[in-house]
Structures are given as structure tokens and as C-alpha cells.
C-alpha positions as CSV (number, residue, x, y, z in Angstrom):
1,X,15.2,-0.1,10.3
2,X,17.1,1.5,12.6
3,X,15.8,2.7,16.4
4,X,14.0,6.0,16.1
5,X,13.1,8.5,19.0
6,X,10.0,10.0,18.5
7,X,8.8,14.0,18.4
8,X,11.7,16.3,19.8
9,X,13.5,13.7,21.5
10,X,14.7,12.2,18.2
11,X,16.8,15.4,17.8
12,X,18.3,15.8,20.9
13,X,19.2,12.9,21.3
14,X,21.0,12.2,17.8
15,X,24.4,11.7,18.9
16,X,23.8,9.6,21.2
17,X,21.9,6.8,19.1
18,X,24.8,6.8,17.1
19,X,27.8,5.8,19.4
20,X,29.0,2.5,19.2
21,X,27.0,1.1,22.6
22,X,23.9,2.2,21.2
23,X,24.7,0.7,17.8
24,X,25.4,-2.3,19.3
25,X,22.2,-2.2,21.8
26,X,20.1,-1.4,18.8
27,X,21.4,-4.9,17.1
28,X,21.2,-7.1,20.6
29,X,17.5,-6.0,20.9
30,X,16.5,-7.0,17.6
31,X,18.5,-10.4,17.8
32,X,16.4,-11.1,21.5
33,X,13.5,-10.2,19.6
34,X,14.0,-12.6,16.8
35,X,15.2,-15.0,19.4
36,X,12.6,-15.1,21.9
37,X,9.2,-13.4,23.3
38,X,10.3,-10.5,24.5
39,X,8.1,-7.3,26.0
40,X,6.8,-4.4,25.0
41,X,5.9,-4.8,21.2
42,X,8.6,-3.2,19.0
43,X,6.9,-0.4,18.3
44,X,6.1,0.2,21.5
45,X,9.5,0.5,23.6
46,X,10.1,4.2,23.1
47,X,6.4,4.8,23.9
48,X,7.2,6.9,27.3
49,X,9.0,9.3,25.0
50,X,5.9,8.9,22.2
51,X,3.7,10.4,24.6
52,X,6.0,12.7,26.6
53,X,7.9,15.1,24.8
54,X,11.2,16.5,25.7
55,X,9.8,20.5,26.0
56,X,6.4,19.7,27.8
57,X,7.9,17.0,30.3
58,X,7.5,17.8,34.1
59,X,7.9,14.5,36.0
60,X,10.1,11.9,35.7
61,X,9.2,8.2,37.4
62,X,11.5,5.9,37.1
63,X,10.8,2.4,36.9
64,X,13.3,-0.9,36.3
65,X,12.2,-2.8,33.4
66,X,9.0,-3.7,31.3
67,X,6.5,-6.3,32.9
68,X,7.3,-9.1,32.0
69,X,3.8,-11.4,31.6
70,X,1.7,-11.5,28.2
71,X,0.1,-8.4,27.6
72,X,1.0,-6.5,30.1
73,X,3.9,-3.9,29.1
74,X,3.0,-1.0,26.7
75,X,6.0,1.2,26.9
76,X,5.5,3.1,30.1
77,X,6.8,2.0,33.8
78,X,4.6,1.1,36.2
79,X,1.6,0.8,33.1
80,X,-0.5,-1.6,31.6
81,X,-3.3,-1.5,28.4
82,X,-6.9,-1.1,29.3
83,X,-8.1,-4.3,30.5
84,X,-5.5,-5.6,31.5
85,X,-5.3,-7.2,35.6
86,X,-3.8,-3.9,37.4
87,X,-0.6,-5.6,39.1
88,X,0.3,-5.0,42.4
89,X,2.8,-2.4,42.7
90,X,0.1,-0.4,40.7
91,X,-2.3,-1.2,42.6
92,X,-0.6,-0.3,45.8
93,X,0.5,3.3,43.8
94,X,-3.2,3.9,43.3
95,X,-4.2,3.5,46.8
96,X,-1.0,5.9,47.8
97,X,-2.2,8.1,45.2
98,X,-6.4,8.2,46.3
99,X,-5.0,8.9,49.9
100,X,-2.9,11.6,49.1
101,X,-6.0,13.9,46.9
102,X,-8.8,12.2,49.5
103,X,-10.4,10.7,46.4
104,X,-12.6,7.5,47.1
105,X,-12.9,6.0,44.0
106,X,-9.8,4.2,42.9
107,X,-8.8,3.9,38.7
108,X,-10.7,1.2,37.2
109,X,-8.0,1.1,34.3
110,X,-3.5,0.6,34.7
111,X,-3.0,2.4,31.6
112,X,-1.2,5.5,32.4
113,X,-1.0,7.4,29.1
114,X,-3.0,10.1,30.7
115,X,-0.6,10.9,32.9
116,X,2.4,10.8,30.1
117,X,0.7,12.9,27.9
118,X,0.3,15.6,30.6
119,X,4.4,15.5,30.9
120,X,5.2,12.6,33.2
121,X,7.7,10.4,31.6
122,X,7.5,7.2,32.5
123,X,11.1,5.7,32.2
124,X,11.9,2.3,32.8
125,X,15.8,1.9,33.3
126,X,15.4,-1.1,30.8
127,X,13.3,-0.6,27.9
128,X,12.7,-4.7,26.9
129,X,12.6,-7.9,28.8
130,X,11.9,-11.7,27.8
131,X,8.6,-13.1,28.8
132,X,8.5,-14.7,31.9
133,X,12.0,-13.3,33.0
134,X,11.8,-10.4,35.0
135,X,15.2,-8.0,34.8
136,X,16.3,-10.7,31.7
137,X,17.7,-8.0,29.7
138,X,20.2,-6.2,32.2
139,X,23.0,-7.3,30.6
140,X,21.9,-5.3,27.9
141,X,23.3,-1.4,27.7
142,X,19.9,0.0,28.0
143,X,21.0,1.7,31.4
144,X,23.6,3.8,29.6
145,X,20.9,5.2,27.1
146,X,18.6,5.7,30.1
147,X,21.1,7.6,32.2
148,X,22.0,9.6,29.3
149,X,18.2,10.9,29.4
150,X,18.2,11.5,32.8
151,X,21.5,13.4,32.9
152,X,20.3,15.5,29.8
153,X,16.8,16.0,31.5
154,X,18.5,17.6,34.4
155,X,21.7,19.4,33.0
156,X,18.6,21.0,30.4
157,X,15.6,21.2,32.3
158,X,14.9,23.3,35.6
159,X,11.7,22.5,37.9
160,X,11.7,19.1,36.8
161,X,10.0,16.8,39.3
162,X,11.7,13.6,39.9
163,X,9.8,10.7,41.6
164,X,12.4,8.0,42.5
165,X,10.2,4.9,44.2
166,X,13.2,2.1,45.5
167,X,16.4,1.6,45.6
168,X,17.1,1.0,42.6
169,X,15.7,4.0,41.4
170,X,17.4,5.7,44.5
171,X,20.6,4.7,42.8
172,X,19.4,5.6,39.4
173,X,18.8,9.1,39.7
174,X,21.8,9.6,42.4
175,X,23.1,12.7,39.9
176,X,20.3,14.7,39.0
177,X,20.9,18.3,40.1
178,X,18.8,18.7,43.1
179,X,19.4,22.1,43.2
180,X,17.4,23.4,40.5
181,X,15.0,20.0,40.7
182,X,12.5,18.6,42.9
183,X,13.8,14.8,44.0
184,X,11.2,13.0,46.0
185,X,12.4,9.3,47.3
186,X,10.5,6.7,49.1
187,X,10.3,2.6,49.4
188,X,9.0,0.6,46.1
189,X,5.4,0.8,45.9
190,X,5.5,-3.4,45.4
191,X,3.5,-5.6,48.4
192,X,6.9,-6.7,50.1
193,X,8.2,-2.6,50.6
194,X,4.8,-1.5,51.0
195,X,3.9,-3.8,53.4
196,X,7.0,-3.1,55.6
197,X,5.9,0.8,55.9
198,X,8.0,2.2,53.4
199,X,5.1,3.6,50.7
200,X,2.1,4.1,52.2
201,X,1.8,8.1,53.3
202,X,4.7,9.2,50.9
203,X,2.1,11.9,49.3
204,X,4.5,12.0,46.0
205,X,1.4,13.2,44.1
206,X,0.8,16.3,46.6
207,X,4.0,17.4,46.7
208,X,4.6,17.1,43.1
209,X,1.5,19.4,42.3
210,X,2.4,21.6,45.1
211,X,5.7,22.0,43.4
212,X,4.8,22.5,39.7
213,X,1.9,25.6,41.1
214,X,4.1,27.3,43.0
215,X,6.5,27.3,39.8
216,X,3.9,28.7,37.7
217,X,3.4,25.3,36.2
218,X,0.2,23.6,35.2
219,X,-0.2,20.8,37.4
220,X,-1.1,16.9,37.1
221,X,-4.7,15.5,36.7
222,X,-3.5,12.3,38.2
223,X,-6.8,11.0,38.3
């Protein structure tokens, strides 16, 4: 059964799942799932675009791959399923988040589907990883699928708000058009940037609703 996009992303991105690196991809994920554990479920790893489409989407997060530990990964960066132990970096983007809209009760739950189905896609730049084995699949072509969405989400989309948390991220959205999309940039929400000052007071969640109002857009119910 061959990889399949889901709602309106499926059609505009036809072409692309049919060039040879994708062909290819398509076959080295299904050998390293026959092979070995590997993260999120099958059906799961095009769930950012499940619950996201293409003509509703309004923010773009970009993470680096999939957690990595049992359980944990359900298709969106930065996410987990309902009951499952909130990790860190999620932990430290709720408290950024709760200080930015003065709230003072902090999410209960990692599972950020709410947020998706509002229009946040939640892009990982790697879409599978083996258990235990944190960035296991780079040498996988997942980054030239995922830069091909982010190029066509910012050659197609205006007002598009791009939240780019890292370096690696940094480096990952380095040619979105910045003049007809909001590109917001800060340290990794993880304990080791955090820690060192470069998270904490970003107010990414702020600005990004400040944004979408004063484009006549509906804004995010991040909590």
C-alpha cells in the first residue's frame, strides 16, 4: 500500500510522492519498520497533515524527529497521547506558553491535536525514528519531503505564522518568504537551551495571535 497524504494535502502534493526519492523513502520506511521498532505507528506518521489541512493551516512548528521512547509519538512534533508523562521540552513550552496568556493552570495532557486541528501544523523534519534512537532515521530522505512542504507552504500561502524553536529548525525554515510571513525564532524549548536563557520570555504564542487578528484571522485557543 503505497504512502498516502491525507484530505487536500494528498492532491497537492501528488507529484511529489511520485519522484524517485520519495519512491525510494516510501520503501526504506517500510523495510525499518519490518526491521525494527520504529515510532509513530504506521498509520500515524502523516497525522500532522490528518489533522491540519493545507487550506485552514495558520502556523507551522517545526520540530526534528518523532520521540523516540514507547508510546510517546503520535504523529505531531513536540506531542504525546493522553496519558502519557509530558516530556521536558513540552513541559518547558507549556510553562512559556502559561506565561505569555497569564494563565495559572498549566495543561494536564501533551496531546496537541487541539492545537492541529485549529491550523497549526506540527511538522517534524523527520517523520519516523527507531525506538530508543533519537535522530536514527536522518539518513533517510524525509528532509527533502519536509522542505518541499515548507517551500510549497510559503511560495502558496500568505500570513502564515512560522514558529522556528532551535537551530535546527533555524536552519530548516532559512527560505521561507519572510516577506509575506510571520517568522518567529528563539532557543529550543529542551532543559539544556532553556536553562541557558534562550526560551523562557520568547511570547511565540502572543505574537502569533497578535498576528493572525490583525490579519483578519481567527486566532489560536492554545489552551
Amino acid at each position: 500500500m503505497p504512502f498516502k497524504l491525507p484530505s487536500d494535502w494528498g492532491k497537492i502534493f501528488k507529484d511529489e510522492m511520485y519522484k524517485p526519492y520519495f519512491l525510494a523513502l516510501e520503501q526504506d520506511v517500510k523495510k525499518e519498520f519490518q526491521e525494527n521498532q520504529c515510532f509513530p505507528p504506521q498509520d500515524l506518521i502523516f497525522a500532522a497533515f490528518s489533522h491540519c489541512s493545507f487550506s485552514n493551516l495558520k502556523v507551522v512548528i517545526i520540530g526534528q524527529d518523532p520521540y523516540h521512547g514507547e508510546g510517546e509519538a503520535n504523529g505531531l512534533s513536540f506531542s504525546v497521547n493522553d496519558g502519557v508523562r509530558i516530556p521536558p521540552s513540552l513541559r518547558n513550552i507549556n510553562r512559556e506558553l502559561c506565561d505569555d496568556l497569564d494563565s495559572i493552570f498549566l495543561p494536564t495532557s501533551g496531546n496537541l491535536e487541539h492545537w492541529a486541528k485549529q491550523g497549526v501544523l506540527l511538522l517534524n523534519a523527520g517523520l519516523t525514528v527507531q525506538k530508543d534512537k533519537p535522530n536514527s532515521h536522518k539518513h533517510l530522505k524525509w528532509n527533502l519531503f519536509t522542505d518541499a512542504i515548507i517551500q510549497k507552504i510559503s511560495d502558496e500561502k500568505e500570513n502564515v505564522v512560522f514558529l522556528l524553536w532551535g537551530g535546527f529548525a533555524h536552519k530548516k525554515g532559512a527560505k521561507i518568504d519572510r516577506t509575506k510571513h510571520l517568522v518567529l525564532e528563539s532557543g529550543h524549548p529542551s532543559p539544556m537551551s532553556a536553562n541557558q536563557g534562550k526560551w523562557f520570555g520568547n511570547k511565540h504564542f502572543s505574537q502569533t495571535n497578535s498576528y493572525l487578528k490583525s490579519k483578519g484571522l481567527q486566532e489560536i485557543a492554545w489552551l
